[in-house]
C-alpha positions as CSV (number, residue, x, y, z in Angstrom):
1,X,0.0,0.0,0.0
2,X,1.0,3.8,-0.7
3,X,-0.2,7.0,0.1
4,X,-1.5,9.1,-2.9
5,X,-3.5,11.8,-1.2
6,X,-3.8,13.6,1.9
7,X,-6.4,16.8,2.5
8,X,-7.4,18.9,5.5
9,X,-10.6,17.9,4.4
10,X,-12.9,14.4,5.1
11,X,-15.2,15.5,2.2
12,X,-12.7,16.4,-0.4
13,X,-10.8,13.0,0.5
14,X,-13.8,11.4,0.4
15,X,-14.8,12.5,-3.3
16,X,-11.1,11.6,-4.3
17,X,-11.5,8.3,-3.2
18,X,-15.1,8.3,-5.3
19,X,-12.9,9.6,-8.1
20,X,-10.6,6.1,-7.8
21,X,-13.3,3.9,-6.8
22,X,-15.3,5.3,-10.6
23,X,-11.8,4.2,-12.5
24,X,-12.0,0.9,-11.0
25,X,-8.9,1.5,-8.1
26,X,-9.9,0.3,-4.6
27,X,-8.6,3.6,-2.2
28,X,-8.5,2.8,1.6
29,X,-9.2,6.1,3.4
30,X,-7.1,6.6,6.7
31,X,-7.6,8.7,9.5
32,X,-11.3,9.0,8.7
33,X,-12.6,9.2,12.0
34,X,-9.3,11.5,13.1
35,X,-10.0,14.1,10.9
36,X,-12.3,15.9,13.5
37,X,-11.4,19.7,14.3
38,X,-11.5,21.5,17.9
39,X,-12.2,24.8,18.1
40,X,-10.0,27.2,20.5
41,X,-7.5,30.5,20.9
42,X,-6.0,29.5,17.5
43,X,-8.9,28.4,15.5
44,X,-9.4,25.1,14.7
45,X,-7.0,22.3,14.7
46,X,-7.3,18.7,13.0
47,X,-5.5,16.4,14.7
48,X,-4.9,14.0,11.6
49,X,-5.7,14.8,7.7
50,X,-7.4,11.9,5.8
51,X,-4.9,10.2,3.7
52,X,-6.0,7.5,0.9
53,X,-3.6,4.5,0.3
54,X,-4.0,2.3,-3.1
55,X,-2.0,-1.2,-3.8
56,X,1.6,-0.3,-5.6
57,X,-0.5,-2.1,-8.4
58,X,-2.4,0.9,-9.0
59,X,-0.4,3.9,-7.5
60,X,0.6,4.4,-10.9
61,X,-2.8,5.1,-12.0
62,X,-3.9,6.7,-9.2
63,X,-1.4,9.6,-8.9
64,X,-2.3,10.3,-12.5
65,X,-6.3,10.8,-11.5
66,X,-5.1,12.5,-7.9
67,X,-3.2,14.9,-10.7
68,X,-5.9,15.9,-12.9
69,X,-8.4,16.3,-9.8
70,X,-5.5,18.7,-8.4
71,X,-5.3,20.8,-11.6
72,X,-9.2,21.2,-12.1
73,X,-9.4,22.5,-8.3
74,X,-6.5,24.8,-9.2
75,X,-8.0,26.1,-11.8
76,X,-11.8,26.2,-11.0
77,X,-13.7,28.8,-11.6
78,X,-16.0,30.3,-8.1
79,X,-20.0,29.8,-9.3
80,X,-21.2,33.9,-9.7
81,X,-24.4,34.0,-7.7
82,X,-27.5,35.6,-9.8
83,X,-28.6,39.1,-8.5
């Protein structure tokens, strides 16, 4: 197993793994139920960012689809709200 993708964020890791699981690559998601913040003086905290592991079968392919999910958040576009 490898890691191919961490986020500070349980839904974004969630969706990559959705992204794997569509092109056929099983993704086991780590530090699922870590992934809670606490609020305090300094905001909030995680105290672990999901991570998703593949086989080394697949981390080929799935660094490739972790890639192109990277460069379309990058590069997306904020919706305009109608007013």
């Amino acid at each position: 197993m490898q890691k191919v993708f961490t986020s500070r964020s349980l839904a974004e890791a969630d969706f990559v793994k959705s992204l794997l699981g569509g092109e056929g690559i099983d993704a086991f998601l780590r530090n699922e139920f870590g992934a809670h913040t606490v609020g305090g003086g300094f905001g909030a905290m995680t105290f672990t960012w999901p991570e998703l592991w593949v086989a080394e079968e697949e981390v080929a392919k799935a660094l490739i689809i972790v890639a192109e999910f990277k460069l379309r958040r990058e590069f997306e576009v904020p919706s305009q709200s109608a007013e």
